[in-house]
Backbone as numpy.savetxt, mean C-alpha at the origin, in Angstrom:
# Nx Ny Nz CAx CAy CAz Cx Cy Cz
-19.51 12.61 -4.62 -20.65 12.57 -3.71 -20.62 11.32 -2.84
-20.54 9.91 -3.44 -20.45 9.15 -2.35 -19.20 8.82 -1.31
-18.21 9.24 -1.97 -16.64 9.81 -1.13 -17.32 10.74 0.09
-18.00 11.19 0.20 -18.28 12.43 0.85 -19.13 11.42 2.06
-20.19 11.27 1.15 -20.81 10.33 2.23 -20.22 9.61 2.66
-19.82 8.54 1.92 -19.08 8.11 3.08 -17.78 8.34 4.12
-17.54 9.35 3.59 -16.79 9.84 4.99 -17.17 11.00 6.36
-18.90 11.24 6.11 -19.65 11.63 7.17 -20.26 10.54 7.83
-20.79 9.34 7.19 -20.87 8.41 7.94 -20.32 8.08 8.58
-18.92 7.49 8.33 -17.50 7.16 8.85 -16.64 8.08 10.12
-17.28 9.23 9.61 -17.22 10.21 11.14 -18.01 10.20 12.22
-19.82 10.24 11.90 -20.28 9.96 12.70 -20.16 8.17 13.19
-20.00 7.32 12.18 -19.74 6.26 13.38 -19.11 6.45 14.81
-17.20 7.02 14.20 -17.12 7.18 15.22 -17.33 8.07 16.80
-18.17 9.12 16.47 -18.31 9.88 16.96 -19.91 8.62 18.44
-20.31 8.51 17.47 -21.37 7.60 18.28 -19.97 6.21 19.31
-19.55 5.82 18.98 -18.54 4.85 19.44 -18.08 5.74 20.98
-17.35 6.76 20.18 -16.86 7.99 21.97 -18.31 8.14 22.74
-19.08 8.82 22.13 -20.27 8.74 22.87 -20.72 8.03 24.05
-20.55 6.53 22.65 -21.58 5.83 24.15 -20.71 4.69 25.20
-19.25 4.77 24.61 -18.62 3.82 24.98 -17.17 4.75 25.88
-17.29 4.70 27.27 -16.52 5.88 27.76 -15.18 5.29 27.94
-14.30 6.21 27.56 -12.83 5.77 27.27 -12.07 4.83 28.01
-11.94 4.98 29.73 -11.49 3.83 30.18 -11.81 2.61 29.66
-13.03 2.26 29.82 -13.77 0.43 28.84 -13.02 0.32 27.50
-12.54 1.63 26.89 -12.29 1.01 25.46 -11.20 0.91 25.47
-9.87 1.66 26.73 -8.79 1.05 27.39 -8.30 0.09 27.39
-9.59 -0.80 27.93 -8.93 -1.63 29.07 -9.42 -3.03 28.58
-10.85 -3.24 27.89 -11.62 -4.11 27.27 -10.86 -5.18 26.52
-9.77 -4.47 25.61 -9.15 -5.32 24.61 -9.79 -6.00 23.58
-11.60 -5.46 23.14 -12.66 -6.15 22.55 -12.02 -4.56 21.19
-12.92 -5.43 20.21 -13.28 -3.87 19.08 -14.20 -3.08 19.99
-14.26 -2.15 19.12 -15.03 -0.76 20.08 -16.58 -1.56 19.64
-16.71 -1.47 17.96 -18.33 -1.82 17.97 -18.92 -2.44 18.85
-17.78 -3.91 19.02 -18.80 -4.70 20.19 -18.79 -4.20 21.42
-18.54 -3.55 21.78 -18.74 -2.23 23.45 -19.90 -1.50 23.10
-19.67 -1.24 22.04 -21.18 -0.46 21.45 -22.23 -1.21 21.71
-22.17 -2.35 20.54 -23.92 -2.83 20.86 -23.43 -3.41 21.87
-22.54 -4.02 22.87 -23.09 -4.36 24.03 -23.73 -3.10 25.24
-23.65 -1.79 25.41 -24.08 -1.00 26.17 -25.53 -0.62 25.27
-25.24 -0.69 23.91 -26.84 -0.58 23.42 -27.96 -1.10 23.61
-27.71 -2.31 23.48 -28.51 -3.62 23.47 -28.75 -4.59 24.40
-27.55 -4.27 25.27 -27.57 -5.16 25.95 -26.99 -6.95 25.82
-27.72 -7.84 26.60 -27.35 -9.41 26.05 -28.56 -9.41 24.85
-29.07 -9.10 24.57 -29.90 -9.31 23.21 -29.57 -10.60 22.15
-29.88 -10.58 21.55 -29.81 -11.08 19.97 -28.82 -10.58 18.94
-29.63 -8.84 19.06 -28.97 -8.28 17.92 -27.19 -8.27 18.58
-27.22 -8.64 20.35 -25.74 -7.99 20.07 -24.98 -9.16 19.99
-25.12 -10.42 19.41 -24.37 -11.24 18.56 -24.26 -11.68 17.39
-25.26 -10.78 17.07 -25.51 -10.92 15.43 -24.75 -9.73 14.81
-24.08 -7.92 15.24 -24.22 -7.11 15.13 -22.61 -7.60 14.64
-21.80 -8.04 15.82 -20.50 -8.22 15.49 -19.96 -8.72 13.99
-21.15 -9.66 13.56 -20.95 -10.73 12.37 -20.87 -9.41 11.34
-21.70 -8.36 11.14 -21.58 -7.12 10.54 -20.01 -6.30 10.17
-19.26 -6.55 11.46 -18.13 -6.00 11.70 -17.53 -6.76 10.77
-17.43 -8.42 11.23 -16.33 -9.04 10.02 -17.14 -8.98 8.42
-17.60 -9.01 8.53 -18.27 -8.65 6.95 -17.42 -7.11 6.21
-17.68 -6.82 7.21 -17.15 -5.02 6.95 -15.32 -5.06 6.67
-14.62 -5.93 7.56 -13.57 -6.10 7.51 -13.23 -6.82 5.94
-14.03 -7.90 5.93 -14.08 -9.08 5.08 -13.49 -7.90 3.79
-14.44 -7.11 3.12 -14.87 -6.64 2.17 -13.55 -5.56 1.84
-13.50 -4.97 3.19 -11.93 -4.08 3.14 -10.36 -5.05 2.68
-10.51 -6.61 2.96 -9.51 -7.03 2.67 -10.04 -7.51 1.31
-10.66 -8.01 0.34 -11.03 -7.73 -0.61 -10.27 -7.05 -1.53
-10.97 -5.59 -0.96 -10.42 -4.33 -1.40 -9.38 -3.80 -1.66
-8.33 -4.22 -0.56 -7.42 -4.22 -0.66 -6.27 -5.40 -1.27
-6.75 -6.51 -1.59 -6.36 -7.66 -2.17 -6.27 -7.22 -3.51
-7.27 -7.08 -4.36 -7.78 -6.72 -5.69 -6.82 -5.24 -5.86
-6.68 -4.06 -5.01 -6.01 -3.27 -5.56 -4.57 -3.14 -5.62
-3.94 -4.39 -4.39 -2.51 -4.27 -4.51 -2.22 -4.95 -5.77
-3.17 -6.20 -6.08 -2.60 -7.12 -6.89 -2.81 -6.68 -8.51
-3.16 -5.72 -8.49 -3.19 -4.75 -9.67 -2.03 -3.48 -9.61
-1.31 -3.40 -8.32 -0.22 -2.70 -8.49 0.91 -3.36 -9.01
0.81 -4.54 -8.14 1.75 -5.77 -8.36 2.04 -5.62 -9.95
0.60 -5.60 -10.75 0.69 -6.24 -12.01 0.99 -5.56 -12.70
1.08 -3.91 -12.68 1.45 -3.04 -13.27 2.94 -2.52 -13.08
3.52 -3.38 -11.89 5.08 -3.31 -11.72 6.02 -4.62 -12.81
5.03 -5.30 -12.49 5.39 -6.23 -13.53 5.69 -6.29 -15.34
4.43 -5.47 -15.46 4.55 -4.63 -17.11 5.58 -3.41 -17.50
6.17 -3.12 -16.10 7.20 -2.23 -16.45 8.85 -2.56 -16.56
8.77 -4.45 -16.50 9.46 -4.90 -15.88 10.43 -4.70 -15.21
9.93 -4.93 -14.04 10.51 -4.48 -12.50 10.52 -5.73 -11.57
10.01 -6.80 -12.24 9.34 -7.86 -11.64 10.20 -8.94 -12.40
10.42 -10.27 -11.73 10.94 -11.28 -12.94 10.02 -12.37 -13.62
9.46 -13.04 -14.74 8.87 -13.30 -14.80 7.67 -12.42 -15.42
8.11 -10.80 -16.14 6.48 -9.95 -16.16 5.43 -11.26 -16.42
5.52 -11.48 -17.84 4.48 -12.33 -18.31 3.46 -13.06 -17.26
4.25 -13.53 -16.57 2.93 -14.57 -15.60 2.39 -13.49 -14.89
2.96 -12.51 -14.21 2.30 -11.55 -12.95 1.72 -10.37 -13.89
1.61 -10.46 -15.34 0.77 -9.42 -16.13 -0.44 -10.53 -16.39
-0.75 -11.30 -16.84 -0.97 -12.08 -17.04 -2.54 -12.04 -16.42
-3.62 -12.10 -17.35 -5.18 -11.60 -16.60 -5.77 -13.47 -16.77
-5.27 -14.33 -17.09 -5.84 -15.65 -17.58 -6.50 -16.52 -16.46
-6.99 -16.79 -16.24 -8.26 -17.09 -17.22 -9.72 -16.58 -17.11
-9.64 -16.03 -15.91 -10.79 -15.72 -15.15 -10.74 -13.50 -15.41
-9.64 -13.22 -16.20 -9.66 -11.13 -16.40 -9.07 -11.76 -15.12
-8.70 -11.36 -14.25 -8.07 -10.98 -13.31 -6.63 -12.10 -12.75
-5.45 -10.73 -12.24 -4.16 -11.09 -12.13 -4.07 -12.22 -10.90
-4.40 -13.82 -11.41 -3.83 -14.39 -10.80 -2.71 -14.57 -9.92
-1.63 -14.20 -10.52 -0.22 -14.20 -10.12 -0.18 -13.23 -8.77
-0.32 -12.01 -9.06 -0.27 -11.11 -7.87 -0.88 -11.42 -6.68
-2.21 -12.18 -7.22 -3.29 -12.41 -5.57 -2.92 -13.51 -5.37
-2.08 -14.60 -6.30 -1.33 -15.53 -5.36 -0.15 -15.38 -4.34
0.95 -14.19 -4.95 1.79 -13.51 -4.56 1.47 -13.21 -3.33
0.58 -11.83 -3.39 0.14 -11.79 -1.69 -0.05 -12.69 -0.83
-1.08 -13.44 -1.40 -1.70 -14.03 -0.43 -0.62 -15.13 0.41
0.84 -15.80 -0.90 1.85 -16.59 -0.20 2.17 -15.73 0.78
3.17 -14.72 0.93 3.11 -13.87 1.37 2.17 -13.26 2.64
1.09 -13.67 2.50 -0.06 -13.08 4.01 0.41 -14.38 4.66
0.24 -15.50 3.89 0.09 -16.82 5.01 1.49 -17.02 5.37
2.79 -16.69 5.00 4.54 -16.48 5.77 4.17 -15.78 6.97
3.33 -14.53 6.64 3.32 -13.66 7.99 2.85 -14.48 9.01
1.79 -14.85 8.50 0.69 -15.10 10.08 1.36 -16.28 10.59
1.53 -17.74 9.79 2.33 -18.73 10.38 3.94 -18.66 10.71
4.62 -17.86 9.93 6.19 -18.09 10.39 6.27 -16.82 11.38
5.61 -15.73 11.42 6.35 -14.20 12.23 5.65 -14.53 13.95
6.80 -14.69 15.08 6.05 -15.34 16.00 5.28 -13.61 16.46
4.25 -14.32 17.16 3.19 -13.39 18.00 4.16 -12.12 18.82
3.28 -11.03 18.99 3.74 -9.67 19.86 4.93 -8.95 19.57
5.78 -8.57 19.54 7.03 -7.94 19.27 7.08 -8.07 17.90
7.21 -9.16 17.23 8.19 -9.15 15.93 7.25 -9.25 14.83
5.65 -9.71 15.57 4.64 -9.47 14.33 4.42 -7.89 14.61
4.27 -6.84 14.97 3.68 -5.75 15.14 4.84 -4.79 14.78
6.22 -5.57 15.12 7.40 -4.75 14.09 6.82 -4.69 12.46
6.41 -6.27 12.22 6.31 -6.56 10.94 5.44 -5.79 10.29
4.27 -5.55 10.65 3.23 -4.62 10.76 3.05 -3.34 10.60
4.26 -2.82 10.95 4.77 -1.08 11.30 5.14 -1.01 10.44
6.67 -1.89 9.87 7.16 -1.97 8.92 6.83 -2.17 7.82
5.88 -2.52 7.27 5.17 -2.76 6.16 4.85 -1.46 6.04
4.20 -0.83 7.11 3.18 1.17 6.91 4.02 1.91 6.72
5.13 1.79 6.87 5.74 2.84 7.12 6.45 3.38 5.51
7.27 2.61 4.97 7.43 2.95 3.42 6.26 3.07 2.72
5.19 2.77 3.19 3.78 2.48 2.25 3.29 4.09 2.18
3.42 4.86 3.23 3.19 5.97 3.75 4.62 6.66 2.50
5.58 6.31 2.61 6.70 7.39 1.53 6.28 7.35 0.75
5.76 6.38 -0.49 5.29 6.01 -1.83 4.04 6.88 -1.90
2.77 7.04 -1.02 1.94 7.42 -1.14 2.09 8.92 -0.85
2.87 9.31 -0.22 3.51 10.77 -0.41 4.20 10.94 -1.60
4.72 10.35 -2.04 5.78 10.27 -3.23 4.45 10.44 -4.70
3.11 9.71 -4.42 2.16 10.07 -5.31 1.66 11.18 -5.65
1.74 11.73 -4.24 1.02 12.90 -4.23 1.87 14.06 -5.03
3.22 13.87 -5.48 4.04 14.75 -5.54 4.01 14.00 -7.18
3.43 13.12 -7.43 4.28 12.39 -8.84 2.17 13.05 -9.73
1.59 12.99 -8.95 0.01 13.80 -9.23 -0.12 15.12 -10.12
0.73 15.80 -9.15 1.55 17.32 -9.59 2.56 17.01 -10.95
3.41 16.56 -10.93 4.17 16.55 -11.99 3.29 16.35 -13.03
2.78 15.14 -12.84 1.66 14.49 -14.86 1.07 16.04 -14.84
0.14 16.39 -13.91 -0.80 17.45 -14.55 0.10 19.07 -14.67
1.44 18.86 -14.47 1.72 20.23 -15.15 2.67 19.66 -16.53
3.20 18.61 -16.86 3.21 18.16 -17.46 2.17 18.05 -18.82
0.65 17.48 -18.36 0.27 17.78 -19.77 -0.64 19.10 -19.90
-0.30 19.81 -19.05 -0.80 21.76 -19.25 0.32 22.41 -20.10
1.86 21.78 -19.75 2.64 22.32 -20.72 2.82 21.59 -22.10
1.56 20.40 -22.51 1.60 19.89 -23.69 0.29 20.30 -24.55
-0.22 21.44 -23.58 -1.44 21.51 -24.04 -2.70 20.08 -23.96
-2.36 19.78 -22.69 -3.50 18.08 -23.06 -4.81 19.12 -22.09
-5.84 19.04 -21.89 -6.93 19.46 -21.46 -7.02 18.65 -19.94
-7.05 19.19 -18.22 -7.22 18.20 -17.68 -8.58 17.33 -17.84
-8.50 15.83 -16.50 -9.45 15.15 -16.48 -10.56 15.57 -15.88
-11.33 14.85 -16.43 -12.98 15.64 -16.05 -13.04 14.61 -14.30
-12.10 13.76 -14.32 -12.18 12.91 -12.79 -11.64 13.19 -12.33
-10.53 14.58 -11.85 -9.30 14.44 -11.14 -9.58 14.83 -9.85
-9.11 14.91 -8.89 -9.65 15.33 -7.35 -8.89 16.53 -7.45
-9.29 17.22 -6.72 -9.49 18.92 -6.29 -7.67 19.07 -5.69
-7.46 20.26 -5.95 -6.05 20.21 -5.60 -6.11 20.13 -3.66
-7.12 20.89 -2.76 -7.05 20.51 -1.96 -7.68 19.18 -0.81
-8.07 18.57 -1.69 -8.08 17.37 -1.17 -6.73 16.64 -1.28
-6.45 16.60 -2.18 -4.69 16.34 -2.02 -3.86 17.10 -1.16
-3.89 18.10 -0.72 -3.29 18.56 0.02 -3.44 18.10 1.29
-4.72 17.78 1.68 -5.11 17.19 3.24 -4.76 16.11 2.87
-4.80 15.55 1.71 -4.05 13.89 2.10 -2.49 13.84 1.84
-1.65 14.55 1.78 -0.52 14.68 1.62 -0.06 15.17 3.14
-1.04 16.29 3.98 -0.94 16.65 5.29 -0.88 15.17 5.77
-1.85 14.81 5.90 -2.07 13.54 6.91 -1.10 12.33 6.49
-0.35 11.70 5.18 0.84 11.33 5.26 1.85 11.80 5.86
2.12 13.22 5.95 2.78 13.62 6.10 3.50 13.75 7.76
1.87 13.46 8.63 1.67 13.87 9.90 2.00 12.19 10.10
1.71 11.12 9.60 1.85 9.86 9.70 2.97 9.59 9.71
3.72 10.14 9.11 5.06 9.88 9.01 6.07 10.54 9.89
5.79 12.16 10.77 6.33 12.40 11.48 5.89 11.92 12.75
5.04 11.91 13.09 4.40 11.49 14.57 4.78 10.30 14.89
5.27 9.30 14.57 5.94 7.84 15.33 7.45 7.96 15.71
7.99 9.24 15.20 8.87 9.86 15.75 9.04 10.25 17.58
7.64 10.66 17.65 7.39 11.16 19.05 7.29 9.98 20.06
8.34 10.17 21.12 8.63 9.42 22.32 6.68 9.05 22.71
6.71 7.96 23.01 5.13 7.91 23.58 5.14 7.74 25.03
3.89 7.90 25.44 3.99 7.59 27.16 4.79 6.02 27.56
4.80 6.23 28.80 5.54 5.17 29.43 5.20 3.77 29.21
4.94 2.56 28.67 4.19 1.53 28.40 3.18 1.51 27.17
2.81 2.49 26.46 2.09 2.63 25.77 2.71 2.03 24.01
3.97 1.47 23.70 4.61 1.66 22.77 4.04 -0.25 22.49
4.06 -0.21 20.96 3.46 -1.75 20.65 4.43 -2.42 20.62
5.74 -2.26 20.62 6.94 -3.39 21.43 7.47 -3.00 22.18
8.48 -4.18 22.64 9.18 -3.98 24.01 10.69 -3.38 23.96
10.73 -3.25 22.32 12.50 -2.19 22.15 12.40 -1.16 21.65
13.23 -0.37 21.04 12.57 1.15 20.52 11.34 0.82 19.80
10.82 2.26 20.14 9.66 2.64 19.54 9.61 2.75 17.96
10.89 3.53 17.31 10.95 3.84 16.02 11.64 3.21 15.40
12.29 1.79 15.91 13.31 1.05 15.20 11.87 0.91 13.56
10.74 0.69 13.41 10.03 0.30 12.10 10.38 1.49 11.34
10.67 2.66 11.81 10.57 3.93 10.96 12.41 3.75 10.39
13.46 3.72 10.99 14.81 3.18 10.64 14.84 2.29 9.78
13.96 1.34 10.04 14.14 -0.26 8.81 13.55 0.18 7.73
12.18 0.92 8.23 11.82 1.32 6.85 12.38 2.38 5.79
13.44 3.04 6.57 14.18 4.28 5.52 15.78 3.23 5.19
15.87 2.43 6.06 17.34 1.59 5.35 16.41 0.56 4.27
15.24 0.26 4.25 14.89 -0.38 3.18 15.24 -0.14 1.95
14.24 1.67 1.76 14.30 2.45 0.83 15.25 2.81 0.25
16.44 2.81 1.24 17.73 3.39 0.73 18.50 2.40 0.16
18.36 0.58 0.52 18.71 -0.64 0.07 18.51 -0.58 -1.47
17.01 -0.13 -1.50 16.39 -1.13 -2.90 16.71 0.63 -3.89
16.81 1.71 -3.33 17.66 2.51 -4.35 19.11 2.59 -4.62
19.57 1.76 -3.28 21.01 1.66 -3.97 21.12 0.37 -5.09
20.46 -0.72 -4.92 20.72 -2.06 -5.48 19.74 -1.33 -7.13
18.97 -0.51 -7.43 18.68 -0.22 -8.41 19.86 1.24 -9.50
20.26 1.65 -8.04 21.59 2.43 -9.15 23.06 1.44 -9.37
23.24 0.27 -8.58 24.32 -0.94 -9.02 23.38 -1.39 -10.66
22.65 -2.16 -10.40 22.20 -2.57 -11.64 21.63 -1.71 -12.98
21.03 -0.66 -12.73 20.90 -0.01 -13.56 21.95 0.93 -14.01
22.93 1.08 -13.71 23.94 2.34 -14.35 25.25 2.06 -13.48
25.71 1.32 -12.47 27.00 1.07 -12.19 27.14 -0.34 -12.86
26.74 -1.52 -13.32 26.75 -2.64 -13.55 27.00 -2.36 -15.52
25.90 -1.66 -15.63 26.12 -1.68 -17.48 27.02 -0.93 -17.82
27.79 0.11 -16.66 29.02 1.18 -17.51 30.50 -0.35 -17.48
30.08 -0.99 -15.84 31.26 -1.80 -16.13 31.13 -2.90 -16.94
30.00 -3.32 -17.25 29.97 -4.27 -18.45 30.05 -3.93 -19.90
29.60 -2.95 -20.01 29.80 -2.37 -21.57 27.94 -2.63 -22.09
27.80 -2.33 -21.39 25.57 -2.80 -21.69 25.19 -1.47 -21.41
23.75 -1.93 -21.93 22.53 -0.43 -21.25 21.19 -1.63 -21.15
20.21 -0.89 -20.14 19.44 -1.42 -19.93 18.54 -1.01 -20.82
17.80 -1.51 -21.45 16.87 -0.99 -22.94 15.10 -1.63 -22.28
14.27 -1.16 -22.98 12.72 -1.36 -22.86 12.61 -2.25 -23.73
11.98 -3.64 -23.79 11.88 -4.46 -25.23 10.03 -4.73 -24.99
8.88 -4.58 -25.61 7.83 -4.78 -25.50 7.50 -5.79 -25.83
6.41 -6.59 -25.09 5.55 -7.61 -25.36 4.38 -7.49 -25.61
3.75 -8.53 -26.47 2.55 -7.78 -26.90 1.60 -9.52 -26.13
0.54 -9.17 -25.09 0.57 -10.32 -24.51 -1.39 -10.38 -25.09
-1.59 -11.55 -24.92 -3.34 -11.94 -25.29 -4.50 -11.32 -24.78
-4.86 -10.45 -25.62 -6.04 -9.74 -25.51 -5.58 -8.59 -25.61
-4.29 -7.93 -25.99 -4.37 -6.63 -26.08 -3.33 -6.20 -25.34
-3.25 -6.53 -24.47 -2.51 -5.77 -22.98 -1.13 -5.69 -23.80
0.06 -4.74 -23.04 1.83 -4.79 -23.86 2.11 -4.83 -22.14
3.39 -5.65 -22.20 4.05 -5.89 -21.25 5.64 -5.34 -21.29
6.59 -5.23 -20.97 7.81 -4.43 -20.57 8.96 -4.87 -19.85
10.03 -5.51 -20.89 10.92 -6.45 -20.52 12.05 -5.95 -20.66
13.26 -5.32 -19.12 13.96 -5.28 -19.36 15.30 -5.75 -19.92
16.05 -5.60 -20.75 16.60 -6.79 -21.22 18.36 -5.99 -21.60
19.30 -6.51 -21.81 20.54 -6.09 -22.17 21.19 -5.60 -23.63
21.44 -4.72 -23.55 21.87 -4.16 -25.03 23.49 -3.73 -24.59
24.32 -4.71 -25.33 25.78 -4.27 -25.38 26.15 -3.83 -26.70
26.73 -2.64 -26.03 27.55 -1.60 -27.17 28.00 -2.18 -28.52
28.97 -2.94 -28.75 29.32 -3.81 -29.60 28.66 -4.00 -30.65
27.73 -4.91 -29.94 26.68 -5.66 -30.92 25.65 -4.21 -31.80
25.56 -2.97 -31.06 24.91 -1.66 -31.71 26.13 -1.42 -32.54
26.93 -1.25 -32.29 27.65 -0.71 -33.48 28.24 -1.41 -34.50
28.02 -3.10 -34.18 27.95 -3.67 -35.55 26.90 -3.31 -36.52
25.84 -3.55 -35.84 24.15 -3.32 -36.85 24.54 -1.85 -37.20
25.10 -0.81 -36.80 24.96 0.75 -37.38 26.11 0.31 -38.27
């Protein structure tokens, strides 16, 4: 129910935005749309410098949001160890929440903004970041399906929380449409750099294809030529939580202990 709402709100916002703010101005302005809004609403008023402060609040809260949920992906890549170091980036001390990860990012946010210079190569950077973010989150939608036929063929009962099969489907559409549409040549000047349009969509599939080749070298071309396997070793870390350390098991040493 409040998913719902808020995404009729979120429609009619923008629907009021086209309304009252006619497309050339929102062209050409280079302002956010809101503040076009209350400025044709309101006028020079009060409210329309107070209204904007609303906007970054609104923003504020979305990066938040998004802070707190990567850095809980972070931390759960870390427990599978995938990460070096799990322990510190599992790690909830001292305050429940994953230090490590929201430091991670955040080093990470402040490289972007101070080292990536302005126009071209930040808005590559930018693309490039969405663009694998968009495969993974397709890649969910498909990994969604597997667990739940998975535990129908274990007999597990589904969740009383799970979302509707077609709401997944419209959000698997709209990845899906995200991911083909930057494909399409755009009008003449309209493209956010000044060299190809789709070079972010290329970097982002030689990424993917990088970090799956460098994971089939180490995981299964590296241990056949060393004489190893990569094994799961568990940690059992403070307060409960188990953490997940990959670690080396050579042949040898197993068939002494057997």
């Amino acid at each position: 129910m409040s998913l719902s709402a808020v995404s009729i709100l979120f429609f009619f916002i923008n629907v009021a935005y086209v309304a009252a703010v006619p497309a050339e101005d929102i062209r050409k302005s280079g302002q956010l749309v809101a503040v076009l809004f209350f400025q044709r609403e309101f006028g020079q008023s009060f409210g329309t410098k107070v209204f904007p402060l609303l906007v970054a609040l609104s923003c504020f809260g979305n990066i938040i949001a998004v802070t707190i949920g990567q850095a809980r992906v972070i931390r759960e890549v870390a427990r599978q160890g995938l990460l070096p170091y799990p322990g510190f980036f599992a790690s909830t001390k001292p305050f429940g929440t994953p230090l490590g990860p929201v430091a991670l990012k955040g080093f990470l946010t402040v490289i972007v903004i101070l080292a990536v210079p302005a126009r071209d190569t930040f808005n590559f950077v930018l693309d490039l970041a969405s663009y694998p973010h968009l495969i993974f989150q397709a890649a969910m939608v498909a990994g969604v399906w597997i667990l739940r036929k998975r535990r129908a063929e274990q007999g597990i009962p589904p969740s009383g929380l799970q979302a509707r099969n077609t709401l997944i489907i419209a959000y698997l559409a709209s990845c899906i449409l995200l991911l083909v549409l930057p494909w399409v040549p755009p009008e003449p000047g309209h493209a956010d750099v000044s060299f190809w349009y789709a070079t972010y969509c290329v970097a982002g599939l030689a990424l993917i294809a990088a970090c799956g080749l460098y994971y089939i070298i180490w995981v299964i071309v590296l241990p056949k030529l060393g004489g190893y396997e990569i094994m799961e070793e568990v940690q059992e870390l403070d307060g409960g939580a188990r953490n997940t350390r990959l670690v080396r098991r050579y042949k040898h040493i197993q068939d002494e202990d057997s």
